[in-house]
GULUMNU-995901 format. One record per atom (N, C-alpha, C): residue in one letter; atom name; residue number from 1; x, y, z. Coordinates in steps of 0.2 Angstrom, whole numbers, plus 5000, padded with zeros to 4 digits. Atoms other than C-alpha are relative to their C-alpha. Layout:
<recs>
REC residu atome num    X    Y    Z
REC      A    CA NUM    X    Y    Z
...
</recs>
This chain:
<recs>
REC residu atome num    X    Y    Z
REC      X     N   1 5004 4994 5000
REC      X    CA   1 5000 5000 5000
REC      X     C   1 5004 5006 5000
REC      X     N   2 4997 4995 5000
REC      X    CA   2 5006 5017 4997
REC      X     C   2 4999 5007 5004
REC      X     N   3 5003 4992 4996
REC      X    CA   3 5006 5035 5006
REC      X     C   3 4997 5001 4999
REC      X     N   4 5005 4993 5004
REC      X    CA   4 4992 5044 5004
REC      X     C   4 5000 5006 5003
REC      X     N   5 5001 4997 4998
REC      X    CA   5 4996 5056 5015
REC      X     C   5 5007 5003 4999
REC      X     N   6 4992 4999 4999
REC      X    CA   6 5013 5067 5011
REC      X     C   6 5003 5001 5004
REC      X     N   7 4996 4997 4997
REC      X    CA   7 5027 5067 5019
REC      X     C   7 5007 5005 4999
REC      X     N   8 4996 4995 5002
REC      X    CA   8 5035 5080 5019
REC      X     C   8 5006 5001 5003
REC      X     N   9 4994 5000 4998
REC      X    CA   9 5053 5086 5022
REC      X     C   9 5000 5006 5003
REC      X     N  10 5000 4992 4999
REC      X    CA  10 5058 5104 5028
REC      X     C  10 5001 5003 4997
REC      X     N  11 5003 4999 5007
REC      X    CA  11 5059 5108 5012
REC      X     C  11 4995 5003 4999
REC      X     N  12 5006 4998 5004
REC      X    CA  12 5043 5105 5005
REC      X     C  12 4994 5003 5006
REC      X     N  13 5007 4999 4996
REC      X    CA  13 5031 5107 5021
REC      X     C  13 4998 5007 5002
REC      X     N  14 5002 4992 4999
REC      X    CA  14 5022 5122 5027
REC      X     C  14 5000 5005 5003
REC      X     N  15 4996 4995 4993
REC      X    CA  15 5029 5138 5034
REC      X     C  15 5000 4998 5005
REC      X     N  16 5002 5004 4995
REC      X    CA  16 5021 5133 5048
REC      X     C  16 5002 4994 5005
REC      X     N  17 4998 5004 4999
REC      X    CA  17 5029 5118 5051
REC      X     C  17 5008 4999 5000
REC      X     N  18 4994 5001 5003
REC      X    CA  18 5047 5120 5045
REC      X     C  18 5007 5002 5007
REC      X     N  19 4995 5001 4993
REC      X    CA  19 5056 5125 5064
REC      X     C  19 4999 4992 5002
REC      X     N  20 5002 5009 5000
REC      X    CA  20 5046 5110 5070
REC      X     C  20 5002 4995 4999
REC      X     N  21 4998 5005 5004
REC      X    CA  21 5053 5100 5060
REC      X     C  21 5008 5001 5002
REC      X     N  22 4994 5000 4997
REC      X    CA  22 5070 5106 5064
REC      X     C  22 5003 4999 5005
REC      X     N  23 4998 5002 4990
REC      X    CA  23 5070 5104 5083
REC      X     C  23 4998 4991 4997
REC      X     N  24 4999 5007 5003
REC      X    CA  24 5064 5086 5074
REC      X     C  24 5006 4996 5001
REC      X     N  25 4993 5003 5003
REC      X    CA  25 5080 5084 5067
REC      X     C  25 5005 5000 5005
REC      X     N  26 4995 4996 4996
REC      X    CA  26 5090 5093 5080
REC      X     C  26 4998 4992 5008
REC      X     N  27 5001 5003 4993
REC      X    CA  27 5081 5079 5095
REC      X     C  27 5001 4992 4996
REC      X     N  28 5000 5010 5005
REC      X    CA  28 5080 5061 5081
REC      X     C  28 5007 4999 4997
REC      X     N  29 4996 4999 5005
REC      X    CA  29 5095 5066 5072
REC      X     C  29 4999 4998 4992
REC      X     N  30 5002 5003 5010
REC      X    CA  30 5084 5062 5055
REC      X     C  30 4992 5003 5004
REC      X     N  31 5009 4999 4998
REC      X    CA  31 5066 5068 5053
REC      X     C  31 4997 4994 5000
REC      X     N  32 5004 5007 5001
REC      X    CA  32 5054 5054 5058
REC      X     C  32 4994 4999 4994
REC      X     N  33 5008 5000 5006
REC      X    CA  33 5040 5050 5044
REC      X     C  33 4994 5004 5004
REC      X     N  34 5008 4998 4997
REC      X    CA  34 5027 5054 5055
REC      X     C  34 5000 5006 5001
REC      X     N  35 5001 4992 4999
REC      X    CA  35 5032 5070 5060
REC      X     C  35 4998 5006 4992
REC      X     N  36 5003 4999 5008
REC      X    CA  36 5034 5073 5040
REC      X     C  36 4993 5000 4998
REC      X     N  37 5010 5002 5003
REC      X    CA  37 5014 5067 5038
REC      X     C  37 4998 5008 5003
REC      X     N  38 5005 4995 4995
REC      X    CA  38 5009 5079 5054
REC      X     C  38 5002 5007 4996
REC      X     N  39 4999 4991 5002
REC      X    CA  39 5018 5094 5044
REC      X     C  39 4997 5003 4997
REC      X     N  40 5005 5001 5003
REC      X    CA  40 5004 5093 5034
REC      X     C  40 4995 5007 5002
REC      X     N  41 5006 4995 4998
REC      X    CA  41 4994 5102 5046
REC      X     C  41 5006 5003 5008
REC      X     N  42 4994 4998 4992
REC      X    CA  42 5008 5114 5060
REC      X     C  42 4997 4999 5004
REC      X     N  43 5004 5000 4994
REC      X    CA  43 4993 5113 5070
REC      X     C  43 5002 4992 5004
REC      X     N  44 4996 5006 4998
REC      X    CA  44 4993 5095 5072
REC      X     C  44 5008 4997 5000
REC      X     N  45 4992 5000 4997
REC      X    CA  45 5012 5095 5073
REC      X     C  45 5000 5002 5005
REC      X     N  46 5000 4998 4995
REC      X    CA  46 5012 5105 5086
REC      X     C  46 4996 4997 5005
REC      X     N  47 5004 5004 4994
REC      X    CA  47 4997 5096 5095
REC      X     C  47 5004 4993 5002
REC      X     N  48 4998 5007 5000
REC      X    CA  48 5006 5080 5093
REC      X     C  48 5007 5000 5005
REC      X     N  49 4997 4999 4993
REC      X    CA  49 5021 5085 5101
REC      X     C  49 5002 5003 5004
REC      X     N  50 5001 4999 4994
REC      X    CA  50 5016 5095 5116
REC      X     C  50 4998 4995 5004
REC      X     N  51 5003 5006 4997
REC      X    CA  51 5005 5079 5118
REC      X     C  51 5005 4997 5002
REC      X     N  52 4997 5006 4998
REC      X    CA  52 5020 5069 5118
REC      X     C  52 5007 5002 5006
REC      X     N  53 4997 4999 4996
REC      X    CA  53 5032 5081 5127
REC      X     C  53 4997 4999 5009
REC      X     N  54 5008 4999 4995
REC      X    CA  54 5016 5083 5141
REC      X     C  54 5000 4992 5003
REC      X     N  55 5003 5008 5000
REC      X    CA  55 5014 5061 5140
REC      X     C  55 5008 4999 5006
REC      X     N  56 4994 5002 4998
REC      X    CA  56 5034 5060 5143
REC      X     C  56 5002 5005 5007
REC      X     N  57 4998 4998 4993
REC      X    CA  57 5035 5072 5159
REC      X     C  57 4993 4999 5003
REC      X     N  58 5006 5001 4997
REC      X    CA  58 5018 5066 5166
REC      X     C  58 5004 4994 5007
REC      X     N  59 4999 5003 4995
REC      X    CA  59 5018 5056 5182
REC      X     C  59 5001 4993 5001
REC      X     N  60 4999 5007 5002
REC      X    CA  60 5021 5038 5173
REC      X     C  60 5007 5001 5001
REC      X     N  61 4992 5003 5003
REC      X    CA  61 5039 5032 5175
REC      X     C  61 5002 4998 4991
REC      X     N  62 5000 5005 5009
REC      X    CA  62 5047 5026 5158
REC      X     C  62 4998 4994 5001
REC      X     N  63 5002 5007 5002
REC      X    CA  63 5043 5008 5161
REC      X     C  63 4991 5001 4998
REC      X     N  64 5007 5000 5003
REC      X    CA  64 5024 5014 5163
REC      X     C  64 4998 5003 4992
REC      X     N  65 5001 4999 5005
REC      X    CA  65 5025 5024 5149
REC      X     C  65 4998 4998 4996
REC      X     N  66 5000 5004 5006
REC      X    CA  66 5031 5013 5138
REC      X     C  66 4994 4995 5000
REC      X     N  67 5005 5004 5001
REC      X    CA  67 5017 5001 5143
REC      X     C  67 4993 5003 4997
REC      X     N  68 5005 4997 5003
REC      X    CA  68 5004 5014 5139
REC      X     C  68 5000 5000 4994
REC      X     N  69 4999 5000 5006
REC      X    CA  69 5011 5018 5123
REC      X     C  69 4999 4993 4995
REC      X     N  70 4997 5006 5004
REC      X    CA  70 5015 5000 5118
REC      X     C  70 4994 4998 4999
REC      X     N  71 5006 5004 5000
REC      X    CA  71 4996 4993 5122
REC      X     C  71 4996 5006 4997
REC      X     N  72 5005 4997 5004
REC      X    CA  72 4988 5007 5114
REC      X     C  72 5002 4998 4991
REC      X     N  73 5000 5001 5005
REC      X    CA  73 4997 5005 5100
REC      X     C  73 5001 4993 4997
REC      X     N  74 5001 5006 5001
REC      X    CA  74 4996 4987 5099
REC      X     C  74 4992 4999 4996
REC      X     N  75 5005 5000 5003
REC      X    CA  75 4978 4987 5100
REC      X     C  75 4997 5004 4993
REC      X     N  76 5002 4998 5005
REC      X    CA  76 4976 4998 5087
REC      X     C  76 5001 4999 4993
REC      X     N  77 4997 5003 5008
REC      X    CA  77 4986 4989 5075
REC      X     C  77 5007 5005 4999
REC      X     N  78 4996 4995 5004
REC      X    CA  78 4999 5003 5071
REC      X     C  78 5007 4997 4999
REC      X     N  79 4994 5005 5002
REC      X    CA  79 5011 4995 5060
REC      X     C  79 5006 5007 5002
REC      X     N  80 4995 4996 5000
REC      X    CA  80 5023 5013 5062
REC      X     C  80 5001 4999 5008
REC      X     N  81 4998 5000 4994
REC      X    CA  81 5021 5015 5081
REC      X     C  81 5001 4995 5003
REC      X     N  82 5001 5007 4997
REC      X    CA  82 5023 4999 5086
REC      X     C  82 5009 4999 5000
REC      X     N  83 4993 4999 4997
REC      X    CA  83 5042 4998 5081
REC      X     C  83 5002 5008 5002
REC      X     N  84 4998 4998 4998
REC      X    CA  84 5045 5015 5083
REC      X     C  84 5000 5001 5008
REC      X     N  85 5001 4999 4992
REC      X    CA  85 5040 5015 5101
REC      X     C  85 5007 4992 5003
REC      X     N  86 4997 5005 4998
REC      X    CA  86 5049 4997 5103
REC      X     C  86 5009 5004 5001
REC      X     N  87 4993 4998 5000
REC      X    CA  87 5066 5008 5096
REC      X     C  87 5001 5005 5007
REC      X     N  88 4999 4997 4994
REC      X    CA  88 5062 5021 5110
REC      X     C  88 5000 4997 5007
REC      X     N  89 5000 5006 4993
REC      X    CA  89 5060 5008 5124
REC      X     C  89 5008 5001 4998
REC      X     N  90 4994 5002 4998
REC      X    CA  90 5077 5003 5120
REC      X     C  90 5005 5006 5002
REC      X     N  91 4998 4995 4998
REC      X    CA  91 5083 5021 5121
REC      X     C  91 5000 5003 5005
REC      X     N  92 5002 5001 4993
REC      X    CA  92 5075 5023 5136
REC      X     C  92 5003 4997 5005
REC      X     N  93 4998 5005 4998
REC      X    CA  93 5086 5007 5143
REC      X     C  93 4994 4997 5002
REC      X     N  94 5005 5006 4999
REC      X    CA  94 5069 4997 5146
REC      X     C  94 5001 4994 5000
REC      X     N  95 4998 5008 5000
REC      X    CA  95 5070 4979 5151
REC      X     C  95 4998 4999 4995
REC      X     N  96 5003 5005 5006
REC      X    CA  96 5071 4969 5138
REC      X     C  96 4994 4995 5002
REC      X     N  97 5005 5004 5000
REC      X    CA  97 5059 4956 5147
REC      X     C  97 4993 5005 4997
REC      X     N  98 5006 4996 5000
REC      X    CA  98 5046 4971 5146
REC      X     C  98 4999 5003 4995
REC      X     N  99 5002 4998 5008
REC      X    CA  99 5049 4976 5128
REC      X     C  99 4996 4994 4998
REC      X     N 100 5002 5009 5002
REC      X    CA 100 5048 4958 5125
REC      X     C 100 4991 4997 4999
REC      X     N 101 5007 5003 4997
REC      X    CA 101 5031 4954 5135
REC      X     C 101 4996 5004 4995
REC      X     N 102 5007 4994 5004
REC      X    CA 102 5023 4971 5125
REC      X     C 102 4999 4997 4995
REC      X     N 103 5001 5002 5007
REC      X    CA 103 5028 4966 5108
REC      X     C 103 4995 4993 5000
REC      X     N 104 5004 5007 5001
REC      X    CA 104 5021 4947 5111
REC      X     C 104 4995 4999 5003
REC      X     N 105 5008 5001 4997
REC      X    CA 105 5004 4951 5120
REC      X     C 105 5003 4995 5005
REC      X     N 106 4998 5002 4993
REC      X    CA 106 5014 4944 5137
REC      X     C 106 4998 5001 5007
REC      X     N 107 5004 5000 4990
REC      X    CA 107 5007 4944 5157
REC      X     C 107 5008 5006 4999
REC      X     N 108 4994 4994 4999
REC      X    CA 108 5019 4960 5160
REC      X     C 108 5003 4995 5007
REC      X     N 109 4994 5002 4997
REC      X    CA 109 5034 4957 5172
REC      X     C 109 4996 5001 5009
REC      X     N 110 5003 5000 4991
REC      X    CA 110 5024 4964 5190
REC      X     C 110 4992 5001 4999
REC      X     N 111 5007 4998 5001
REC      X    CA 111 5007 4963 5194
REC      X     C 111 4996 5008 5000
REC      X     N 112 5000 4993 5000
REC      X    CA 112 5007 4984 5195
REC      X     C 112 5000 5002 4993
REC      X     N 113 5000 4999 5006
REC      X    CA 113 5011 4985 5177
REC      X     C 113 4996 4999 4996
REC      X     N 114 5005 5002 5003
REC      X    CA 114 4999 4972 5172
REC      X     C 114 4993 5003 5003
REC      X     N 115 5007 4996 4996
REC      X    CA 115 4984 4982 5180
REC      X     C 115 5001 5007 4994
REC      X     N 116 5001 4993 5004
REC      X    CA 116 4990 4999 5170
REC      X     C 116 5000 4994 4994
REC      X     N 117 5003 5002 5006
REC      X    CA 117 4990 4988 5154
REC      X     C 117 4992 4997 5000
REC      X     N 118 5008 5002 4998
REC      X    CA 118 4972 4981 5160
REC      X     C 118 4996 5004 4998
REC      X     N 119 5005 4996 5000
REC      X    CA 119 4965 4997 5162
REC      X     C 119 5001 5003 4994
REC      X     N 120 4997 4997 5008
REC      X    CA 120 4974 5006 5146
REC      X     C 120 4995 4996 4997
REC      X     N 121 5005 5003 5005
REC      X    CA 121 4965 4992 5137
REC      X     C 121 4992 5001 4998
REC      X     N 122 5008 4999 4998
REC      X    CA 122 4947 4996 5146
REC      X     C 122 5000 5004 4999
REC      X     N 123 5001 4997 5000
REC      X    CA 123 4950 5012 5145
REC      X     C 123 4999 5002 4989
REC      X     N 124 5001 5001 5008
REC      X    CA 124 4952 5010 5125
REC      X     C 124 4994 4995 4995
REC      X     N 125 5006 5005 5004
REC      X    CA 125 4941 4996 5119
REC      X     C 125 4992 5004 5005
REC      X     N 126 5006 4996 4999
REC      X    CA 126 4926 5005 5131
REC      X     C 126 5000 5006 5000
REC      X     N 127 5001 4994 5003
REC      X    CA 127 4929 5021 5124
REC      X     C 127 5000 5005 5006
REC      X     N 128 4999 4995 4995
REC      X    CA 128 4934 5030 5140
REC      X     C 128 4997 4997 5006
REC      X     N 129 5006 5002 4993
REC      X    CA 129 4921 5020 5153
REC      X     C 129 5004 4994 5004
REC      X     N 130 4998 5007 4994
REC      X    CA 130 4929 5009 5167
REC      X     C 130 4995 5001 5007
REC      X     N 131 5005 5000 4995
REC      X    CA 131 4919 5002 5178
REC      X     C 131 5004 5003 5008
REC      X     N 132 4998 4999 4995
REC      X    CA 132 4920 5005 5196
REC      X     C 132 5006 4995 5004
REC      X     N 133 4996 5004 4999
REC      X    CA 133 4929 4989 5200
REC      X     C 133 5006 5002 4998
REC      X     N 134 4994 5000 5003
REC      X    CA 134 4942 4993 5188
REC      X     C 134 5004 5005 5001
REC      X     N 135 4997 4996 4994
REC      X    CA 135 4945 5009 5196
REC      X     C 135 5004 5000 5004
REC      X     N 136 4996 5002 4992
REC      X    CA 136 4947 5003 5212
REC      X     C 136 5006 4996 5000
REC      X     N 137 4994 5006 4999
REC      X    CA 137 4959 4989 5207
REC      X     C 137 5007 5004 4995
REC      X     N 138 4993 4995 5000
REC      X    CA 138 4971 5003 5199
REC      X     C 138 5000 5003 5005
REC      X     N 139 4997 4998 4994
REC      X    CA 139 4971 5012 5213
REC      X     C 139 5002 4995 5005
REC      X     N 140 4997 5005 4996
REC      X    CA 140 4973 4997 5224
REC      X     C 140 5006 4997 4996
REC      X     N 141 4995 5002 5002
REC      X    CA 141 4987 4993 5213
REC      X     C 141 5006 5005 5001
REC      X     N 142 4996 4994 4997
REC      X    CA 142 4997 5010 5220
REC      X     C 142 4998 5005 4992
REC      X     N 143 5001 4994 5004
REC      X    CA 143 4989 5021 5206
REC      X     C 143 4996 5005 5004
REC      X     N 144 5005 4997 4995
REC      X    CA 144 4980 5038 5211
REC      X     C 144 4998 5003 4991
REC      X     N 145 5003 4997 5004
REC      X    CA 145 4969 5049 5202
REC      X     C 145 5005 5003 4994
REC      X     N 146 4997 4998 5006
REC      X    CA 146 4984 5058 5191
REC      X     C 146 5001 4996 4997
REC      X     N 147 4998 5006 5004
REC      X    CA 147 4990 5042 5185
REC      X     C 147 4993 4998 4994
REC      X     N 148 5006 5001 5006
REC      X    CA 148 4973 5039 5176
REC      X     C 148 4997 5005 4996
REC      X     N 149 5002 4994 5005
REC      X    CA 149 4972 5056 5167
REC      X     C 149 5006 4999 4998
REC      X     N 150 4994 4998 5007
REC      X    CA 150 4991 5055 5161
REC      X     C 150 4998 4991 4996
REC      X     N 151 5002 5003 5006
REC      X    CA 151 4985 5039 5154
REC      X     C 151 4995 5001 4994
REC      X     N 152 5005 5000 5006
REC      X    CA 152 4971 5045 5145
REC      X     C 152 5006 5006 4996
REC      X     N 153 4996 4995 5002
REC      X    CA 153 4984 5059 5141
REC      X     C 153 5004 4997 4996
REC      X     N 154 4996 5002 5006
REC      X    CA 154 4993 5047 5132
REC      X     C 154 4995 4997 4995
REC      X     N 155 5004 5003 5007
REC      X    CA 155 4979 5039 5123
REC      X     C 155 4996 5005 4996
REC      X     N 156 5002 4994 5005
REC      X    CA 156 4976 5056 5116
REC      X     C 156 5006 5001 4995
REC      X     N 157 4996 5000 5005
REC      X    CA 157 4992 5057 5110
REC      X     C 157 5003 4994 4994
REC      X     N 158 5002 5005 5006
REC      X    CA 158 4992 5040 5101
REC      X     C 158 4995 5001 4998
REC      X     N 159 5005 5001 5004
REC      X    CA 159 4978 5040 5096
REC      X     C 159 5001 5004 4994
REC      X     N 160 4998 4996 5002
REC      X    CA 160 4983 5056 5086
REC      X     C 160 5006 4996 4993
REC      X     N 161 4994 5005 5007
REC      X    CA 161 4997 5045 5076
REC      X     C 161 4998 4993 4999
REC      X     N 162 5001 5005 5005
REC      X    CA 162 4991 5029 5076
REC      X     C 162 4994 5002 4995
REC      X     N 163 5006 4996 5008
REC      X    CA 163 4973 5037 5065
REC      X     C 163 5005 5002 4996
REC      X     N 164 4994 4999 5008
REC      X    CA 164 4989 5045 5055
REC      X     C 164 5002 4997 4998
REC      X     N 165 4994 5005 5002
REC      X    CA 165 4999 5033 5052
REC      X     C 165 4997 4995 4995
REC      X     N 166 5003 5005 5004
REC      X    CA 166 4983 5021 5048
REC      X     C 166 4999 5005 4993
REC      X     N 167 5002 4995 5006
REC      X    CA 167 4978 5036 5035
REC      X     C 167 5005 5001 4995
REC      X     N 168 4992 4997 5007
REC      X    CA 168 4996 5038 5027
REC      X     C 168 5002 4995 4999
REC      X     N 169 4992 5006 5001
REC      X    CA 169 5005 5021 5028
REC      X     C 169 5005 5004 5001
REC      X     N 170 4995 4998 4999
REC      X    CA 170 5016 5030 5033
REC      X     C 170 5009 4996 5002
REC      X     N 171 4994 5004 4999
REC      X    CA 171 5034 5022 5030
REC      X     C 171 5004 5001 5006
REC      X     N 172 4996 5004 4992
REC      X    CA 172 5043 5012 5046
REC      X     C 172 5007 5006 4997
REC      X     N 173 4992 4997 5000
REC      X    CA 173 5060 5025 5047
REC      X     C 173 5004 4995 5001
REC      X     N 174 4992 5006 5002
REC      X    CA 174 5077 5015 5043
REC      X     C 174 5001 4999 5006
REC      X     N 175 4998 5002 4994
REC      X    CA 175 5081 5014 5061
REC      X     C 175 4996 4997 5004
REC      X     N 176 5006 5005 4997
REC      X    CA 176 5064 5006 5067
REC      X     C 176 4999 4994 4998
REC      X     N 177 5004 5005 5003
REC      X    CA 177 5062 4994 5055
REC      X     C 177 5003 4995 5002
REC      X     N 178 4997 5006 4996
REC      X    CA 178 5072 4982 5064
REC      X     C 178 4996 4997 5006
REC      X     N 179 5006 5000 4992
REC      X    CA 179 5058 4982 5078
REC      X     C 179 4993 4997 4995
REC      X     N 180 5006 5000 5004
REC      X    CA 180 5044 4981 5063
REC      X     C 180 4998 4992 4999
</recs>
């Protein structure tokens, strides 16, 4: 299948977009495709990564993070996010068991982990609604209330790329596809 959405270089994209793209280059050391797509629109560039700098100082550790990110983008298929997040995990220093566990739909390494991909999952397949139980059993897993807004906080910000990614095909960048 091919792109149907362009990606753009800093070059071709729109005034708008073309600093953006350069702190891109300046923090990836290569522009990512996706952020090329988002160029598209500076608005959604910029939305995309406030949302992601906002996801990555929220009150998740990186391990949780990467959980969030990885079971969002799991469930939703996203052939780009899927390695690019695996590449970041490893950037991160992430155990390997817990890249491992995500990529293979795995029981996560502590039952604290497996409770936030639990509810990640409930909060995404029932379209925001968790029961009351499910609540409580994140919180009785040592989550509080900010923990379940920076999760929803990240499945705004995927959500945001895997929908692009599924609309563009957007091609796997050369240093992900090893994860892909």
């Amino acid at each position: 299948m091919s792109t149907t959405l362009t990606v753009h270089s800093i070059e071709s994209a729109p005034e708008g977009s073309k600093a953006s793209l350069e702190e891109s280059v300046k923090g990836f050391g290569m522009l990512p495709n996706l952020h090329g797509v988002f160029a598209g629109s500076p608005n959604a560039l910029e939305a995309y990564k406030t949302l992601h700098g906002l996801f990555a100082s929220s009150s998740l550790n990186g391990e949780e993070q990467t959980v969030v990110w990885q079971t969002i983008n799991k469930e939703n298929d996203c052939h780009y996010c899927v390695p690019a997040h695996t590449a970041v995990a490893h950037m991160m220093n992430i155990d390997e068991g817990l890249i491992n566990a995500l990529s293979q739909g795995a029981a996560m390494p502590t039952d604290k982990l497996q409770t936030l991909r639990d509810t990640t999952l409930s909060l995404i397949r029932n379209r925001g609604h968790l029961s009351k139980n499910e609540l409580d059993a994140f919180y009785a897993a040592g989550y509080e209330e900010r923990h379940v807004l920076d999760v929803i906080l990240g499945i705004a910000q995927k959500t945001m790329s895997n929908y692009t990614n599924h609309i563009a095909n957007t091609p796997v960048d050369a240093p992900f596809q090893k994860f892909a």
